[in-house]
ZAMARGU-4260 file (C-alpha; in steps of 0.2 Angstrom, whole numbers, plus 5000, padded with zeros to 4 digits):
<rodrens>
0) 5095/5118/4991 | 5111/5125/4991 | 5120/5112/5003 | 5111/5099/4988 | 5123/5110/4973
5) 5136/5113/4985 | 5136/5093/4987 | 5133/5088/4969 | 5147/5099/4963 | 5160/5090/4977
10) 5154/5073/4969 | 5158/5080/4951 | 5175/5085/4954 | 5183/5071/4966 | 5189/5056/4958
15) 5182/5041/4951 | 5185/5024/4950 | 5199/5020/4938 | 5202/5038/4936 | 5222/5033/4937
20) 5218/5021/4922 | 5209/5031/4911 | 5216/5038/4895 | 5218/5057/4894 | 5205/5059/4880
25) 5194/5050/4891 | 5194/5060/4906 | 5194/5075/4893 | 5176/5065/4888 | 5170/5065/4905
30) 5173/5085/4911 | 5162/5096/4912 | 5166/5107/4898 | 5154/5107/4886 | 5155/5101/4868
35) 5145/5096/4853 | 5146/5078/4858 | 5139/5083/4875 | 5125/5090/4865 | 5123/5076/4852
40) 5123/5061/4866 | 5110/5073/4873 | 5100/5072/4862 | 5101/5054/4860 | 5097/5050/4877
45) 5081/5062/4874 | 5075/5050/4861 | 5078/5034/4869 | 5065/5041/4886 | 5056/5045/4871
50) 5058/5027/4863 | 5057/5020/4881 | 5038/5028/4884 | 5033/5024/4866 | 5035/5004/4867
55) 5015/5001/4865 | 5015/5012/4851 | 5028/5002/4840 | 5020/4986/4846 | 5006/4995/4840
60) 5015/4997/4823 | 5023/4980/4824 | 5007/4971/4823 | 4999/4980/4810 | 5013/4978/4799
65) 5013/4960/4801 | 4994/4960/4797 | 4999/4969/4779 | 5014/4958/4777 | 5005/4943/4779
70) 5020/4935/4790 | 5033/4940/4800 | 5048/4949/4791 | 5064/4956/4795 | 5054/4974/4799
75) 5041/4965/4806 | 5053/4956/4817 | 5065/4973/4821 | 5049/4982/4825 | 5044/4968/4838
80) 5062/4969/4846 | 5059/4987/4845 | 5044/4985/4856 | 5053/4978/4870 | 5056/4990/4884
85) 5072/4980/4891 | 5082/4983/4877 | 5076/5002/4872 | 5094/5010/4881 | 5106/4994/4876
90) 5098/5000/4858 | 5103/5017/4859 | 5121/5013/4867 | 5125/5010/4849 | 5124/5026/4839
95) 5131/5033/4856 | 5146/5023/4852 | 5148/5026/4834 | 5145/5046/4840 | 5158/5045/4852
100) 5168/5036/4839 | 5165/5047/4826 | 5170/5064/4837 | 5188/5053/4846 | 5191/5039/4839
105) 5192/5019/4844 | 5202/5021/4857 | 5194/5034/4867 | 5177/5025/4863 | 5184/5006/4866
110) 5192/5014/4884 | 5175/5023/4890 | 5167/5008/4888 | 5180/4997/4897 | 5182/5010/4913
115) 5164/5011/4917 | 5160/5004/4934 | 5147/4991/4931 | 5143/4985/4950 | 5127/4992/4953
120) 5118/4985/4935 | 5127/4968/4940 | 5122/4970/4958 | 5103/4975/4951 | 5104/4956/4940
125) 5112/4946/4953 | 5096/4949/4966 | 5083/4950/4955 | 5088/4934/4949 | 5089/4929/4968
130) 5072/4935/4975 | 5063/4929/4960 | 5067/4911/4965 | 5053/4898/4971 | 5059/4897/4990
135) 5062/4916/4992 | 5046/4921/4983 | 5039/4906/4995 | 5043/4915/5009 | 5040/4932/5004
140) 5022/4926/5001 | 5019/4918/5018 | 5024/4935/5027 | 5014/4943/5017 | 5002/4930/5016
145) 4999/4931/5034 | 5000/4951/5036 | 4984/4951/5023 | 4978/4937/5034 | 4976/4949/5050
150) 4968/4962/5040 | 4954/4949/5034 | 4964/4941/5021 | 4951/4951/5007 | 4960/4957/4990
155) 4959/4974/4997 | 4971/4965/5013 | 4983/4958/4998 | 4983/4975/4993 | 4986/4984/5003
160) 4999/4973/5012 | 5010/4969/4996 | 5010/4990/4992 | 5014/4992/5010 | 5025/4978/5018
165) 5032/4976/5002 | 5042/4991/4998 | 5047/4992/5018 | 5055/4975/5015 | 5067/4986/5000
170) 5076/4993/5014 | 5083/4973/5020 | 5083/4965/5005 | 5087/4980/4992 | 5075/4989/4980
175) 5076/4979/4968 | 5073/4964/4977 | 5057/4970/4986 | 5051/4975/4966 | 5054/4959/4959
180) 5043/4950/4975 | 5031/4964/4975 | 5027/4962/4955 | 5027/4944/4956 | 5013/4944/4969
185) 5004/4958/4962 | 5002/4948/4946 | 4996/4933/4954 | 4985/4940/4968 | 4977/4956/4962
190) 4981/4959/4943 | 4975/4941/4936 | 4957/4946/4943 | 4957/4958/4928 | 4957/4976/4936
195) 4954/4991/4925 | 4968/5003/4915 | 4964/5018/4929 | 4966/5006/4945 | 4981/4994/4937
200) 4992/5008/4931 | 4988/5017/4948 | 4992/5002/4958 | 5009/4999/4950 | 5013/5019/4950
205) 5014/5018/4967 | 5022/5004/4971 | 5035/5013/4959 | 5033/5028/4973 | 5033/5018/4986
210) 5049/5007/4983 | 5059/5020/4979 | 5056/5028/4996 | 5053/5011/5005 | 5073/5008/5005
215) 5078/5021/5018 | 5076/5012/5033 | 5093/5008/5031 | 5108/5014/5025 | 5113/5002/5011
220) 5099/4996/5003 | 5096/5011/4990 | 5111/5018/4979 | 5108/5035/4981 | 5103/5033/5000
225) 5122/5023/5000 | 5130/5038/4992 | 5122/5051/5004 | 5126/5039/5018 | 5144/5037/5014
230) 5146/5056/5011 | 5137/5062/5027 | 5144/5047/5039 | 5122/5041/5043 | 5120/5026/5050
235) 5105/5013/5050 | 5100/5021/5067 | 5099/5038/5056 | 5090/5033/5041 | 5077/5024/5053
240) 5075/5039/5065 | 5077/5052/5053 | 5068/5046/5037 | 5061/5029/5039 | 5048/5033/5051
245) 5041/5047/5038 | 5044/5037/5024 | 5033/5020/5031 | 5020/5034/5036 | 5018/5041/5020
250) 5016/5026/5012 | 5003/5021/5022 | 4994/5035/5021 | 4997/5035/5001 | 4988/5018/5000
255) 4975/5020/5012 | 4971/5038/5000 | 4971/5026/4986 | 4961/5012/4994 | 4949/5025/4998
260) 4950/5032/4980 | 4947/5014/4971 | 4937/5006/4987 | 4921/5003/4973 | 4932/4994/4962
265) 4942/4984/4973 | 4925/4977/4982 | 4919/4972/4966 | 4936/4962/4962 | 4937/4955/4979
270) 4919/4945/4976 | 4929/4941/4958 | 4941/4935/4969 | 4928/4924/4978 | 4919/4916/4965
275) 4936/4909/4960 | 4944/4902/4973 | 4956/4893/4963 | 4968/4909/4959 | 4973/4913/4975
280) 4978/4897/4983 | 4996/4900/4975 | 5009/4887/4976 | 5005/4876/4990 | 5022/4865/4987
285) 5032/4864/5004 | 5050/4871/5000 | 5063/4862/5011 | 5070/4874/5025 | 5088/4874/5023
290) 5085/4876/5005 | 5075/4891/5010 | 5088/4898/5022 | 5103/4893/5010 | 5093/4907/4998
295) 5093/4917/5010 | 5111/4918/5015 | 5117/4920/4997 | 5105/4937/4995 | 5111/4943/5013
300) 5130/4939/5007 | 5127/4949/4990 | 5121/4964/5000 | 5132/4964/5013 | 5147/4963/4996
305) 5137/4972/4982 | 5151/4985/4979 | 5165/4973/4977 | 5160/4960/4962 | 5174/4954/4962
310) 5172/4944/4977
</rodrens>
């Protein structure tokens, strides 16, 4: 625990990117001295996770005020965009600015914004518009596809395989990437047979859980396993022998506890499953190979450069 401080406190105090560049009242900004703007952004960001967890209420809202408006307003239309969690923190990013504005001025605000190091959120957009593609999904799908297979190809197979190989395949081709495969599946094979609140919102809680420790079989597919791993000189080799191993256990023993858990449930979805055969056939189109392998050469070449963008 005190290593964990000791660490976090080094980080603090060592320069940052574009440090050299930054205005003085910037860097004045970004100290560790306490001030009222430290407490008023604080407080700010403590209403958007409010905001953020409220979404289905203010769609909630949203509708019923278009069922007394009788059409859809301006307050109608602000409330729906409201309800959209995507755009909950770019919201609040505004009032932040005018705050940050207000206590400086338009310089100091302007120059914040222009120094922050955007790599990871454009990192984070580049691949999940990569893995969410036709040929990589394709893919994704016939691994998985034929891991469910060996274990009876059932529901409970699809499963437990996409909660389980899934995640694992974060640490190769990044967290986000394994996400954006994993939900895609997930809404196709297991969520369209129309499971109830308890088991869908357990279902996608841990595949939150076990994404964000599926990455640390290696040393670069999670930014904060990347930031350890830089700081403490780990190496793939490591982060498998060290972590990984745990990590893959725990995950399979986390879904086999909720298989066990749900097991009622997920029997009765699987002979949903089989009275409708039509669902789970997917997309039987052949992709072309090369343009399969072309995919995934670009998403190995943006990991392999995902902190330089400008390459």
């Amino acid at each position: 625990m005190v290593q964990s401080v000791s660490l976090i406190a080094t980080l603090a105090k060592q320069p940052a990117k574009l440090d050299c560049l930054k205005h003085p009242s910037v860097l004045q900004l970004e100290s560790l001295e306490f001030s009222l703007f430290h407490l008023a952004a604080f407080i700010l960001f403590t209403v958007a996770v409010i905001h953020t967890l409220s979404v289905n209420q203010v769609h909630k809202w949203a509708l019923a005020a278009e069922k007394r408006a009788g059409s859809k307003t301006l307050f109608v239309q602000l409330l729906y965009f409201l309800s959209e969690v995507e755009i909950v923190f770019a919201f609040w990013v505004i009032p932040l600015f005018i705050l940050m504005w207000t206590c400086y001025d338009w310089r100091t605000a302007l120059e914040y914004i222009n120094t922050r190091d955007y790599t990871e959120p454009l990192f984070v957009v580049v691949i999940l518009s990569m893995t969410a593609t036709r040929p990589v999904v394709h893919v994704a799908e016939s691994f998985i596809r034929w891991c469910a297979k060996a274990l009876g190809g059932t529901l409970a197979a699809w499963w437990f395989t996409l909660l389980t190989v899934g995640p694992l395949m974060g640490s190769f081709i990044t967290e986000a990437g394994a996400m954006a495969i994993c939900a895609l599946l997930l809404s196709r094979q297991f969520y369209s047979y129309g499971p109830s609140s308890k088991l869908a919102y357990a279902t996608i809680a841990l595949l939150f859980v076990n994404i964000s420790v599926g990455g640390v079989l290696t040393d670069f597919a999670s930014p904060a396993v990347l930031v350890l791993a830089h700081c403490w000189h780990w190496t793939t080799y490591d982060m498998l022998v060290d972590f990984g191993w745990k990590a893959a256990l725990g995950i399979v023993i986390s879904n086999l506890l909720y298989w066990w858990y749900f097991r009622k449930e997920i029997k009765e979805l699987n002979e949903k499953r089989q009275l409708d055969s039509t669902k789970n056939e997917g997309d039987d189109r052949g992709v072309p190979h090369w343009i399969t392998l072309v995919h995934i050469a670009f998403i190995a070449w943006i990991v392999v450069i995902s902190h330089y963008p400008a390459v």
